[in-house]
C-alpha positions in Angstrom: 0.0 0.0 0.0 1.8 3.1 -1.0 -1.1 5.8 -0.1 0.2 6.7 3.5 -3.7 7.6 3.8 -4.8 3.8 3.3 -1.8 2.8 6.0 -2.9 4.9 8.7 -6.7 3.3 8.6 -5.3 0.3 8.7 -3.1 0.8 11.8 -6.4 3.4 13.4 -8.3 0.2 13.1 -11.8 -0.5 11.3 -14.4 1.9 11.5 -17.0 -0.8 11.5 -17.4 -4.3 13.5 -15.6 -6.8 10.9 -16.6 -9.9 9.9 -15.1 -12.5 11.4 -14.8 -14.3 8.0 -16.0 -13.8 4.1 -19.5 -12.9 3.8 -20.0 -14.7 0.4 -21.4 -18.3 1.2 -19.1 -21.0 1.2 -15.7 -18.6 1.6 -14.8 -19.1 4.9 -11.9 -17.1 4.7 -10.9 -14.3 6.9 -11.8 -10.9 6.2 -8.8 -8.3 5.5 -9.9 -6.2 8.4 -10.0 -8.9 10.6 -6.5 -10.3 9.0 -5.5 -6.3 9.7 -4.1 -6.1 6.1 -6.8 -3.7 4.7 -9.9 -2.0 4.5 -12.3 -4.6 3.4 -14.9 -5.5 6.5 -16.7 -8.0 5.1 -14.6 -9.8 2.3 -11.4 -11.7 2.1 -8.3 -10.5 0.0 -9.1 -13.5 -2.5 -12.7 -12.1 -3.3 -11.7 -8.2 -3.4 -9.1 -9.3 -5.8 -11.8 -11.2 -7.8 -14.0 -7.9 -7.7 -11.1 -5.6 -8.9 -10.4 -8.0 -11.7 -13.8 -9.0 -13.1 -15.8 -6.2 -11.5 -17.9 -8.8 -9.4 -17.3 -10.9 -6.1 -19.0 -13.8 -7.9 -19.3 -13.5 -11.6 -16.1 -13.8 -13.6 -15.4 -12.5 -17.0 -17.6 -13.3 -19.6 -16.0 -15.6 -22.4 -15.2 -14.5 -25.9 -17.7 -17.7 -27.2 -20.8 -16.6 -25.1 -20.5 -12.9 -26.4 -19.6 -13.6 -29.9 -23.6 -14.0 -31.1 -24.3 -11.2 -29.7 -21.7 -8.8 -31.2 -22.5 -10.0 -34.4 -26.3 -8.9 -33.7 -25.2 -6.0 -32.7 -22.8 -5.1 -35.3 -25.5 -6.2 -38.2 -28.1 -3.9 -36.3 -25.5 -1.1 -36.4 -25.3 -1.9 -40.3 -28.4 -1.4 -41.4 -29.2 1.6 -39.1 -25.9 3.6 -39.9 -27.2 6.7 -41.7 -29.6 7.2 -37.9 -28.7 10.2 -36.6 -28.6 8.6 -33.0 -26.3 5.7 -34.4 -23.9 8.1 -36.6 -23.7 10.6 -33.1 -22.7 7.6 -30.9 -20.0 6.1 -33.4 -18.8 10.0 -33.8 -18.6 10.5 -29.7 -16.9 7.0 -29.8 -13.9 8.3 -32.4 -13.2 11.3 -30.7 -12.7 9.4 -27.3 -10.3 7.9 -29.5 -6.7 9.5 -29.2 -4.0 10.3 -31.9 -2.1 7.0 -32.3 1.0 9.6 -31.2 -0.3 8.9 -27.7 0.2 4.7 -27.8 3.0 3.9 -25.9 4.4 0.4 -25.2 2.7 -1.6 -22.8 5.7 -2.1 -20.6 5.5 2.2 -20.1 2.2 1.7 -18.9 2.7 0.4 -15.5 3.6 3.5 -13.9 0.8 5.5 -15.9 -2.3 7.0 -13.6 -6.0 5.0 -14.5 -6.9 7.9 -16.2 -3.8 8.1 -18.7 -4.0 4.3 -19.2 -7.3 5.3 -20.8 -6.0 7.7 -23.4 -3.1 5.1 -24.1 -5.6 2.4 -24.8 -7.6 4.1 -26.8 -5.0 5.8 -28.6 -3.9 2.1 -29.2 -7.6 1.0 -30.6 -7.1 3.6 -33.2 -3.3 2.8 -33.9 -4.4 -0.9 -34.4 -7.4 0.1 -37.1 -10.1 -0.6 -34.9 -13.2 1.4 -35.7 -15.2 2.7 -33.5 -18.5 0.9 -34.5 -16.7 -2.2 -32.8 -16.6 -0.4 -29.7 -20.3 0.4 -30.1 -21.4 -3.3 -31.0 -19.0 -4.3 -27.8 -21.0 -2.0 -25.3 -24.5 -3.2 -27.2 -23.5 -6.7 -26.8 -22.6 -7.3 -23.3 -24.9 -5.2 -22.0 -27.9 -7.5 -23.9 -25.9 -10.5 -22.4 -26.1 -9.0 -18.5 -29.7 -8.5 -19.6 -30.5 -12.0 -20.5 -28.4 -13.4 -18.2 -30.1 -14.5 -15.3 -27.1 -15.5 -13.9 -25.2 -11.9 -14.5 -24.6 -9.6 -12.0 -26.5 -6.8 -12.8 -24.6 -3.9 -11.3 -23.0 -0.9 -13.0 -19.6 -1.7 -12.0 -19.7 -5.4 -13.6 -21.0 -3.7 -16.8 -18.3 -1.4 -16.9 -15.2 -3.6 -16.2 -17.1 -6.2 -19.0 -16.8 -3.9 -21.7 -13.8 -2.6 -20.3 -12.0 -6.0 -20.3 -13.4 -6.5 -24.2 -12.2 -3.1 -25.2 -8.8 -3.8 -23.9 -8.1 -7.1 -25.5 -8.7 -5.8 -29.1 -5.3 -4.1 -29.3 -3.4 -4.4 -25.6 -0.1 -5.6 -26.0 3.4 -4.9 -27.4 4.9 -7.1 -29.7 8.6 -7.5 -29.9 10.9 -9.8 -32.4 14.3 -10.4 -32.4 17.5 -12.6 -32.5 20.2 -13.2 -29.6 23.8 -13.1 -30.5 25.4 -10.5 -32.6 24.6 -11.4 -35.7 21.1 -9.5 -36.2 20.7 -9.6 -39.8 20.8 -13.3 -40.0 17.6 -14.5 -41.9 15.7 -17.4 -40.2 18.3 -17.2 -37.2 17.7 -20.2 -35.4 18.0 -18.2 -32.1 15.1 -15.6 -33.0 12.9 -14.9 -29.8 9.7 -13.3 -29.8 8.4 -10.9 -26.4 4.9 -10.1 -25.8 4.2 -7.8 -23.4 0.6 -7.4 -21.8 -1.0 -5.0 -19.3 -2.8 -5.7 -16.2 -6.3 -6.1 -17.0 -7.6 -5.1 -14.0 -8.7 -2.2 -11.8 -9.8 1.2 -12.1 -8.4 1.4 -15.0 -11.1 -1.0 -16.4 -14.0 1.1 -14.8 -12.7 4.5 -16.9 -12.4 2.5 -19.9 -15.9 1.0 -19.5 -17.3 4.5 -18.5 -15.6 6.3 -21.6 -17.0 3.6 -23.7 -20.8 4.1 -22.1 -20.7 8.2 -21.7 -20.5 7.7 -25.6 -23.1 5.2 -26.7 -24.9 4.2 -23.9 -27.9 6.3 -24.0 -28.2 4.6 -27.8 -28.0 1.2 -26.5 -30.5 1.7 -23.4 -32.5 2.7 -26.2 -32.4 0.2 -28.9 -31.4 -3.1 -26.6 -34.8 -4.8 -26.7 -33.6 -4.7 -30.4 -30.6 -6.3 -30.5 -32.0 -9.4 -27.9 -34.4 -10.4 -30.4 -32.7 -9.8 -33.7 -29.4 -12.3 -31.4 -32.6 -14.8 -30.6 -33.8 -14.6 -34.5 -30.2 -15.9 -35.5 -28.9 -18.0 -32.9 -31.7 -18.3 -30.0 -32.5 -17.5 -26.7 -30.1 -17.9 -23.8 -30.1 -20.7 -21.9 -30.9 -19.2 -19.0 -34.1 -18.4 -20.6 -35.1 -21.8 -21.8 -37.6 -24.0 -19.6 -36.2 -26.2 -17.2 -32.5 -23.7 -16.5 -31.2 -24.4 -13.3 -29.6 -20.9 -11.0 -26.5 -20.9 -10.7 -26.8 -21.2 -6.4 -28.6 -24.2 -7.1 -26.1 -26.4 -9.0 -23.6 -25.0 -6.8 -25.3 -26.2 -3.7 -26.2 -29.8 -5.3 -22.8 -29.8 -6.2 -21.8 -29.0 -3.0 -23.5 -31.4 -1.4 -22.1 -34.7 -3.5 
């Protein structure tokens, strides 16, 4: 903890009674007040690191598959409604989030960066990589229709946020790096060339700016027209199965599972 604020409520002591352990069922771990190494009353290091990662104590990241249908309804829905004034004003506010590429840096100068700068550098990185802001659009659409249907999601801002975040960041993240050891450079085909790739933390605040820059852009256009994209995704590739007769909760094949 480098914020000498954060170290002396630690040492002053909680301002409310902790838990004894995790509040989440079936944690049982102690709580970092409890433990005395931070802030959090009622959850263990384990699940505040979860929540700073994925934006949720319980739900993790959604997987590329399980959002695929739904960008692709979303991207043919932005298609066919691109000359709408509301759709052409989104994908403009998306663009000029959007940086000079001047401002990408490598991802190993990133580290040191404030939340707020990792933004600009990310996005500046989107537009050095050629990605256009309509895929940013059809991101935000898509997992936003997915936490809808979802029954499972968590449906809090902050889990939105860090889930578009998290897809907005893996489109063009990393540095790349290719070269040869010895002193020989020029060498074609060297047989000791070595490739570094180079990725940022995906996790944090920086994943709740991103999410928010994202949403202050296009997300009045996607509370709008959601019902939309759920039923042009269900026309091409069904419903979720969460919606589908006989869908067990989530708590409940955890506890049956639990309990064999």
């Amino acid at each position: 903890m480098r914020d000498p604020s954060i170290k002396r409520r630690v040492a002053e002591g909680p301002n409310l009674d902790p838990s004894p352990v995790c509040v989440l069922p079936g944690c049982g771990r102690p709580t970092l007040q409890a433990e005395g190494r931070g802030l959090s009353p009622f959850h263990c290091g384990y699940h505040v690191k979860l929540k700073a990662r994925h934006g949720s104590f319980l739900c993790r990241t959604i997987r590329a598959p399980h959002l695929k249908p739904y960008v692709t309804a979303a991207t043919a829905w932005l298609k066919v409604n691109a000359m709408d004034p509301e759709v052409a004003t989104a994908v403009a506010d998306v663009a000029w989030s959007m940086p000079h590429p001047r401002e990408a840096v490598r991802a190993d100068e990133v580290r040191t960066k404030l939340p707020k700068e990792k933004v600009r550098i990310a996005m500046a990185r989107l537009r050095k990589a050629g990605i256009r802001p309509e895929r940013l659009v059809a991101i935000h659409m898509a997992i936003t229709a997915l936490i809808a249907e979802d029954a499972d999601a968590d449906r809090s801002d902050e889990y939105r946020l860090v889930q578009v975040g998290k897809a907005v960041h893996r489109l063009a993240s990393g540095t790349h790096r290719e070269g040869v050891l010895g002193r020989n450079s020029t060498v074609p085909r060297n047989p000791h060339a070595i490739r570094r790739d180079i990725y940022p933390q995906s996790s944090g605040r920086v994943l709740r700016f991103l999410g928010s820059t994202i949403e202050a852009a296009c997300g009045h256009l996607t509370a709008q027209h959601l019902p939309a994209i759920i039923a042009l995704k269900t026309e091409r590739f069904g419903p979720h199965p969460s919606q589908v007769p006989g869908w067990v909760p989530r708590w409940k094949r955890e506890l049956l599972a639990a309990r064999l």
